[in-house]
C-alpha positions, 0 to 999 in steps of 0.5 A: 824818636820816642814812641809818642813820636812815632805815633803822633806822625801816625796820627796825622797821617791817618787825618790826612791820607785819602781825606780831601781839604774841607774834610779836615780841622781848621789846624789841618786847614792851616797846615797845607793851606801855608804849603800848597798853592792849591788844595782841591783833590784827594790828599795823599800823606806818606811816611818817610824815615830812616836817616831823612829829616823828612817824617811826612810826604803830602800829596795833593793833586801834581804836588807835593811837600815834605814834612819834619814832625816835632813835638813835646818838650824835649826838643832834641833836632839831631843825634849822631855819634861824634866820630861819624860827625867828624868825618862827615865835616872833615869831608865836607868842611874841611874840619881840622885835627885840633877841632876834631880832637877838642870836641872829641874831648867835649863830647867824652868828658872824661880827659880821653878822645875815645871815652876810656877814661875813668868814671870818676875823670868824667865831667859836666859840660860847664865843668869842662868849659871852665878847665878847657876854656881854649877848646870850647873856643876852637870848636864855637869858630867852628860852629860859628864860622859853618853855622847854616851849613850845619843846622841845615845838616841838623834840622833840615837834610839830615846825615843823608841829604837825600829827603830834605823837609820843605817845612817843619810842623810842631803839634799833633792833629788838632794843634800845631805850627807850621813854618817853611824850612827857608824861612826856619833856617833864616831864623836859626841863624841869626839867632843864639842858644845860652848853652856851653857850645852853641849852633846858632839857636840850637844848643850842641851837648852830648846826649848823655855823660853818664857821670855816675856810670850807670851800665845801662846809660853807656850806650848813649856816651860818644853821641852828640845831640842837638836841642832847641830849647825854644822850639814851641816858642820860636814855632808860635813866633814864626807863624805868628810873622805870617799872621796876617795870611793865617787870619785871613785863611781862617776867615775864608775857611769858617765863610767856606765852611758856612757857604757849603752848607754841609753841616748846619749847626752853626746856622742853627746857632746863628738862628737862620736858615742856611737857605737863601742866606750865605757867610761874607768875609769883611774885605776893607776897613770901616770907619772907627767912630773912635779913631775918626779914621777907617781902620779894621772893624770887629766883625770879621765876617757877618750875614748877608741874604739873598740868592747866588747861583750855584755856579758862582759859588762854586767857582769863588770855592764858596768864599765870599767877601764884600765884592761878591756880596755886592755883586750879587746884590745881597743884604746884610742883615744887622746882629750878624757879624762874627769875630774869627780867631785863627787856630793857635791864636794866643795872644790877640789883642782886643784893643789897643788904646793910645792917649787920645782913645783911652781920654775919649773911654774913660774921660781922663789919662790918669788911670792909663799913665799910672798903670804904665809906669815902670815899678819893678827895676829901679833901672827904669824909674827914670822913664816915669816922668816921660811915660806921663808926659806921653799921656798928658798928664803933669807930674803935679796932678798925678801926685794928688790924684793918687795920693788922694785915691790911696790915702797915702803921701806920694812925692815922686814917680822916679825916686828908689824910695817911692818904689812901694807907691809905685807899686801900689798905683800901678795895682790901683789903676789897673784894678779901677780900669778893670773895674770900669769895664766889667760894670760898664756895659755899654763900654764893656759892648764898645770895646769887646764888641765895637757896638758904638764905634762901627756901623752894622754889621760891622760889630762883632755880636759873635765869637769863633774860636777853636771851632766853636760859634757862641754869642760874643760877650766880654772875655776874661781880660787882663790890662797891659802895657804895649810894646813900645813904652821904652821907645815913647810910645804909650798905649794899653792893651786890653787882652784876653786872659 
C-alpha cells in the first residue's frame, strides 16, 4: 500500500476511534449507520494489517465490523507473487499443470516459465495474447469457471483468510462510499473487465514487465496484480442502489442534528430560536397540484413549533417525523421546509417532466420533443419520429415550428442529411427551455422550490447540502433527457450542473 494509503486509514481512525455517532460528519454518519444495527456508545476503531484484507476493525458497544479501505485512482485490489498464486490454487482449486505453465508464461512475458529470458524477448500483454491466443483461453476458463472464489480471495479474504472485511469503504474522512462485501462480490461477479485476462470486473496483469529492464523495476516482475478499473464509479453505483436508506439516514441526521440543540448555528440561519421549535422529517407523500396525484414534495423536513418532553425526544433519539409532530400537537410554521442532499449525492434530480407535466410548464411539447431527439448516431435517427409521437407532437408541426424558429428548411427528422438540423434543434430548444426557466421566476420558484405545486410547508425554501444550510433558490442547471427514451419513455430531466 502507498503511504497516501496508509495515512488516509489513519485518518479515519483517529475521526473515528474514542468518538461517539453525533460527534462525527454526516460521511462518518453514513458509514457505520450502512454497518451498525445500533450506534449508541463510545466507538473503537483499530487498525488490522499484514496479509488481512481487512484494514480497519470498528467497534461500537457489543458489535463490530471489518473494514477494507480504498482510495485514489490506481485501484489496484490484490498483488502476490504468481508461484505462491499457483500453489495456492493447486491446493485449493485443483488448478492444472497447463494452466499453471500458461500464466507462468503471461505473467513472465519474456517466452520463459521462470523470468530468465532476455529482455529483448519481453513483451506486453496484448502482445502476448495475440502470439499466445490458446494460453490466455486456458487461463480466462480458469478464471471463468472459479471467478467468486477468487475475487473473493482478491477483494475480500486476502491470501490469509483469516480477517475477512465485511465491508469496503472508498474515500477518506469527509467523502466516501460504503458497500457490504456480499453485496460487492455479487456485483463483481456478475460483471466484466475489457482487460487481456479478466476476473469478473477485476482486470488480472502483472504489476510490472519491466520491457526495458530497468535494474530498479526487476523487483516487481514475477508479481500478479489485480486492478479494478472502475472502482469509484462501481462505489457510487452501489451505494446509490440503497439510495433510498441513504436519504433518509441524512434526513434523520441533519432533524437529530437540529433536535439536540448543541450547536445553533443552523437555527441562527433559519432565523428562529432553537427553543420551543424543533426539526420534523417529512414521513408521506403530499399531494403535487402538477401530477394531480400524491408523490414525494421538496421539503424533506421543515419546522414545527411547540413543546416536547425531554423525554420523548430522548427516546425517538431526537428524530422527529410527522407522527410525532402530530403527537405532540406541534404547528408548523410556513417558509420552513428544507431539502436534505445525502452526503455524496451527485446526480439527483430536481424534476422529471413527462409530456403532460413539461405541456402544463411551459404550454406545448414542442421544445421538450426536440430536445429529445436523437442527432449524434445516424444508428438512432430512426427513433426520431416515435420520440415525437411520445410527446404528442405530429411530424408536420415540428417541421414548421423549427424551420421558422431557425430560419432554415427542415425536411426530415430521421434522414442522414438532416443530421446538422438536427443538431441545431435539439441546441435551440434546450437553450430556450433553459432560458425560460432563468427568466421565469415563478416557474424557476415551481420547479426548484415546488412554490405552486405543494401546500406549506411542504416546499422547500432551504437547501442542506455537504453540511451547509443556505436559503434555496435556482441551481446551475442543465436539461437532459431520462433514461428511457429507447425503450418509449419520454421525460426531460432538469439537473443540477
Amino acid at each position: 500500500m502507498s503511504r497516501s494509503g496508509f495515512e488516509n486509514e489513519r485518518a479515519l481512525q483517529e475521526a473515528l476511534h474514542h468518538q461517539r455517532y453525533e460527534k462525527l460528519n454526516d460521511n462518518l454518519k453514513q458509514m457505520l449507520h450502512v454497518s451498525f444495527r445500533s450506534t449508541r456508545g463510545l466507538i473503537r476503531c483499530e487498525r488490522e494489517g499484514g496479509e488481512h484484507k481487512s484494514d480497519l476493525r470498528i467497534h461500537i458497544g457489543s458489535e463490530s465490523h471489518s473494514y477494507s479501505v480504498k482510495k485514489g485512482r490506481g485501484n489496484s485490489v490484490h498483488q502476490e507473487p504468481v508461484e505462491a498464486f499457483i500453489i495456492a490454487m493447486k491446493r485449493e482449486l485443483g488448478m492444472s499443470d497447463e494452466v499453471a505453465d500458461a500464466l507462468r508464461a503471461f505473467i513472465w512475458g519474456d517466452g520463459t516459465l521462470d523470468g530468465t529470458g532476455e529482455v529483448s524477448k519481453r513483451m506486453a500483454s496484448r502482445s502476448f495474447k495475440k502470439q499466445h491466443p490458446e494460453r490466455i483461453k486456458r487461463i480466462q476458463r480458469f478464471l471463468d469457471t472459479h471467478r467468486e472464489a477468487l475475487i473473493r480471495r482478491f477483494v475480500i479474504e486476502g491470501v490469509s483468510g483469516e480477517a475477512s472485511a465485511e465491508f469496503v469503504y472508498y474515500g477518506n474522512v469527509t467523502r466516501g462510499f460504503c458497500v457490504s462485501s456480499d453485496r460487492l462480490l455479487e456485483w463483481l461477479v456478475t460483471r466484466t473487465s475489457r482487460g487481456v485476462l479478466s476476473v469478473g470486473r477485476l482486470t488480472l496483469q502483472a504489476w510490472n514487465r519491466n520491457l526495458k529492464g530497468k535494474p530498479s523495476q526487476e523487483k516487481k516482475r514475477g508479481m500478479m496484480q489485480l486492478k479494478w478499473g472502475q472502482m469509484k464509479k462501481d462505489m457510487r453505483l452501489l451505494s446509490q442502489s440503497t439510495g433510498y436508506r441513504a436519504g433518509k439516514t441524512s434526513e434523520e441526521q441533519f432533524v437529530e442534528r437540529l433536535n439536540r440543540k448543541a450547536e445553533r448555528s443552523y437555527w441562527d440561519v433559519l432565523g428562529l430560536p432553537a427553543e420551543g421549535h424543533y426539526a420534523i422529517r417529512v414521513k408521506y407523500q403530499q399531494y403535487g397540484k402538477l401530477s394531480g396525484r400524491k408523490v414525494w414534495a421538496k421539503a424533506d423536513a421543515f419546522i414545527a413549533s411547540g413543546s416536547v418532553d425531554p423525554s420523548y425526544l430522548e427516546q425517538r433519539a431526537y428524530r422527529l417525523d410527522e407522527d410525532d409532530g402530530r403527537r405532540c400537537g406541534l404547528r408548523a410554521i410556513e417558509g420552513t421546509g428544507i431539502s436534505i442532499k445525502r452526503p455524496n449525492s451527485q446526480a439527483y434530480q430536481i424534476i422529471k417532466m413527462r409530456p403532460e407535466t413539461f405541456a402544463k410548464l411551459f404550454g406545448s411539447t414542442l421544445l421538450a420533443a426536440g430536445a429529445s431527439l436523437y442527432c449524434k448516431k445516424l444508428s438512432k435517427l430512426h427513433h426520431n419520429e416515435a420520440i415525437l409521437r411520445g410527446w404528442g407532437v405530429t411530424v408536420e408541426a415540428f417541421l414548421a415550428y423549427y424551420s421558422n424558429a431557425l430560419e432554415m428548411p427542415i425536411g426530415s427528422v430521421s434522414s442522414a442529411k438532416c443530421q446538422r438540423c438536427l443538431r441545431a434543434i435539439k441546441r435551440y430548444a434546450k437553450a430556450t427551455i433553459t432560458e425560460q426557466i432563468k427568466n421565469d421566476p415563478t416557474l424557476a420558484a415551481f420547479l426548484f422550490l415546488g412554490v405552486g405545486n405543494f401546500d406549506e410547508p411542504y416546499t422547500a425554501h432551504w437547501l442542506y447540502e455537504e453540511g451547509i444550510l443556505r436559503p434555496n433558490r435556482r441551481l446551475p442547471f442543465r436539461i437532459t433527457t431520462g433514461s428511457g427514451r429507447s425503450r418509449g419513455r419520454y421525460t426531460l430531466v432538469v439537473k443540477p450542473k
